[in-house]
C-alpha positions in Angstrom: 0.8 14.9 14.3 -0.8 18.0 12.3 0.9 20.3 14.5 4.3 18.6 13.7 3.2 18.8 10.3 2.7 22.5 9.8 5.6 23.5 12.1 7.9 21.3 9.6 6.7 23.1 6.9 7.1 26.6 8.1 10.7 25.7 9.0 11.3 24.8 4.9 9.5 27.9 4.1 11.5 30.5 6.5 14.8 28.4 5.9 13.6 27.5 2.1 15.3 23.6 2.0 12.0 22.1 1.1 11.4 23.0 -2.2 7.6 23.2 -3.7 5.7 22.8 -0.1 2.8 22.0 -2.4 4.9 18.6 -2.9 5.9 17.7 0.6 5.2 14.7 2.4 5.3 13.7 6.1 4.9 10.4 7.3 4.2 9.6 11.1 4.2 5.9 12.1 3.8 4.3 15.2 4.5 -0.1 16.5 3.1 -2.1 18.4 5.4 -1.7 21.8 8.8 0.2 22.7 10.7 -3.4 22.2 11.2 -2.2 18.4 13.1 1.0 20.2 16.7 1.3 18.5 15.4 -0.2 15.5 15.8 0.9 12.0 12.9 1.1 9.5 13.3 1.6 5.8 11.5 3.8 3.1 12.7 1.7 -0.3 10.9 2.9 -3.8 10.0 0.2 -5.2 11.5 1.1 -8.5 15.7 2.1 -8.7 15.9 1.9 -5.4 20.0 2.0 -5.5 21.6 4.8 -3.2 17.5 6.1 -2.6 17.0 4.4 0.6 15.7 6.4 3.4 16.1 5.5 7.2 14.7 6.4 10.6 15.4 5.3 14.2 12.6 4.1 16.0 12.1 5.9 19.3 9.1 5.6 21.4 7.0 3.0 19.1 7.2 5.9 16.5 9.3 7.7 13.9 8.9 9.8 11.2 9.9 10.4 7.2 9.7 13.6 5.4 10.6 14.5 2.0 9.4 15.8 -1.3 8.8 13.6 -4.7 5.7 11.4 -5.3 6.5 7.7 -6.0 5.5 4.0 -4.5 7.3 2.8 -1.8 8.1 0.3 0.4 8.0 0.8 4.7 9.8 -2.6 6.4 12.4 -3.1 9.1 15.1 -5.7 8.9 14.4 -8.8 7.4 14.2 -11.0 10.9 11.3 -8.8 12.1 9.2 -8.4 9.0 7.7 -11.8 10.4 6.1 -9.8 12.5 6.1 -6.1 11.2 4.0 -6.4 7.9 5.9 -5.0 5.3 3.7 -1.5 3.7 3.3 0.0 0.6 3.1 4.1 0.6 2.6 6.3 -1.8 4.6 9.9 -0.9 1.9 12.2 -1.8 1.8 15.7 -0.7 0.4 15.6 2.7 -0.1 13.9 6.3 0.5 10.0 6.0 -0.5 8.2 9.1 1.3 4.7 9.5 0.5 1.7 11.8 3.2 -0.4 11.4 1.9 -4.0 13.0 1.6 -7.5 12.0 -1.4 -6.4 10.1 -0.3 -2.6 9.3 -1.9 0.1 7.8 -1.3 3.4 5.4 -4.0 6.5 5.7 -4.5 9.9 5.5 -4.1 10.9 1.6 -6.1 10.3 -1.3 -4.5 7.5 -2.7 -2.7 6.0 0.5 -6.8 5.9 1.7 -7.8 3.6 -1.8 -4.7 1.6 -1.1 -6.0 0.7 2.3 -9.4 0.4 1.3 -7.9 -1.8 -1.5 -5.5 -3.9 1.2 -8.3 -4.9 3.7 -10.7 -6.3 0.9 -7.6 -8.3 -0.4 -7.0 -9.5 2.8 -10.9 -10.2 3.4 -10.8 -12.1 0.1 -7.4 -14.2 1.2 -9.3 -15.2 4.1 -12.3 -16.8 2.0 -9.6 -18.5 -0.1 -8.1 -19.8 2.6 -11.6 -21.3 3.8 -12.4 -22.6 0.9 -9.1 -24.5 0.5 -9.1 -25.8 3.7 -13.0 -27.0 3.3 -11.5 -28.5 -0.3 -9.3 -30.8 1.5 -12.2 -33.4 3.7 -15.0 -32.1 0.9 -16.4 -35.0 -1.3 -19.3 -34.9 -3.8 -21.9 -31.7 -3.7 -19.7 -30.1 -1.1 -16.9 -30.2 -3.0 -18.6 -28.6 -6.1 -20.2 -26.2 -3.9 -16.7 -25.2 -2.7 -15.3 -24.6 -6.1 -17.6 -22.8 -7.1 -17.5 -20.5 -4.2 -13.9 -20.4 -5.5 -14.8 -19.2 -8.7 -17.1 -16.5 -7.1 -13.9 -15.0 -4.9 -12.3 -14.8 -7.8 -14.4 -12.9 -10.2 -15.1 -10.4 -7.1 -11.2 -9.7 -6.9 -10.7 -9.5 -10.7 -13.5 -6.4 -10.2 -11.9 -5.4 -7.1 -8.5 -4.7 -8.9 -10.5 -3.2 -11.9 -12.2 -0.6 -9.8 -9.2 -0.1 -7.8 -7.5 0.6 -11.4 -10.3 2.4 -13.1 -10.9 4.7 -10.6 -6.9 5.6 -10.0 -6.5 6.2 -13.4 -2.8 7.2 -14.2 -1.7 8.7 -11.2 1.1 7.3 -8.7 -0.9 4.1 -7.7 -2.8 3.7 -10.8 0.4 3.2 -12.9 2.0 0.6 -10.2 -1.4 -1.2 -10.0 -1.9 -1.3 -13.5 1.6 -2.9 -13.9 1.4 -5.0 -11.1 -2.3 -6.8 -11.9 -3.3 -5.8 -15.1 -2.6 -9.4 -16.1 -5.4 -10.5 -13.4 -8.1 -9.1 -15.2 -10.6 -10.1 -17.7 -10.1 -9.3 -21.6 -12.9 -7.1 -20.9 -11.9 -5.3 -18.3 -8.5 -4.6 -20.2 -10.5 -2.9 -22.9 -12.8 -0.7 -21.0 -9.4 0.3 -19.1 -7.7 0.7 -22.2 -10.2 3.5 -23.2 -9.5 5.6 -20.1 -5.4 5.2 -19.8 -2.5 6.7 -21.6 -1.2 4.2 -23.4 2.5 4.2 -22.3 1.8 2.6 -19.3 0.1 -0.2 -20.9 
């Protein structure tokens, strides 16, 4: 991957197409199996995405984006197999982007695309628990049941400082922004304040 990397960017810098290299992102993903071959997956910005839409064949379980402009985005294949391909959020950073593209997917290999993950996988950790707990919640009677709910409240408070940190330490950069307008409203009245002593206030 790193040496299709650098040979794409010294063809934009001997044919000069790619603008500010400093800017340039690649993304390299892989599936599951060749029976996605022929298949089209999408990059979609999750804001105006009108006429933006990017495309790529799938050959070989893999295929590739490359571009220039940092924004969120959206990786997902048509809308019959995103049962099974897990739709992906990206950010295009300047750099390498690794992408597994699975039932249970994943986004490394940059800064931000790395906190996203790490972010991701203690979400899905935290679903999990919920999930647990509301199935426990459904035969649960007397001291169980309290016990359960307040087990609930517990997951809870650890994802409301789970989005804060994610937030706080992301500050007003490309994920920072879209988290902060995604799950601001999740957090505590505290944890808006302390934030709103560190961000610009337009994105507020």
């Amino acid at each position: 991957m790193k040496i299709r990397f650098l040979l794409l960017c010294l063809g934009c810098f001997l044919w000069g197409g790619c603008g500010n290299q400093g800017q340039h992102y690649v993304i390299e993903g892989t599936l599951p199996s060749v029976s996605y071959d022929g298949e089209w997956i999408y990059l979609v910005p999750m804001e105006n995405a009108h006429g933006r839409v990017d495309s790529a064949k799938i050959t070989d379980a893999t295929f590739t984006f490359s571009g220039i402009g940092e924004e969120m985005k959206v990786l997902r294949l048509r809308p019959l197999l995103r049962m099974q391909i897990q739709e992906l959020l990206v950010v295009t950073e300047p750099g390498l982007i690794g992408v597994k593209a699975d039932s249970l997917g994943s986004v490394t290999g940059t800064p931000q695309n790395d906190a996203l993950q790490k972010w991701k996988e203690g979400r899905e950790r935290q679903q999990m628990a919920y999930r647990s707990v509301r199935t426990g919640l459904q035969s649960a009677t007397g001291r169980d049941s309290l016990l359960l709910m307040q087990r609930y409240d517990t997951l809870r408070k650890q994802e409301q400082e789970m989005n804060f940190l994610l937030m706080k330490e992301q500050k007003n950069n490309t994920l920072g922004i879209f988290v902060q307008k995604m799950l601001r409203g999740s957090l505590t009245e505290e944890q808006q304040k302390l934030l709103d002593e560190n961000l610009p206030k337009e994105i507020h």
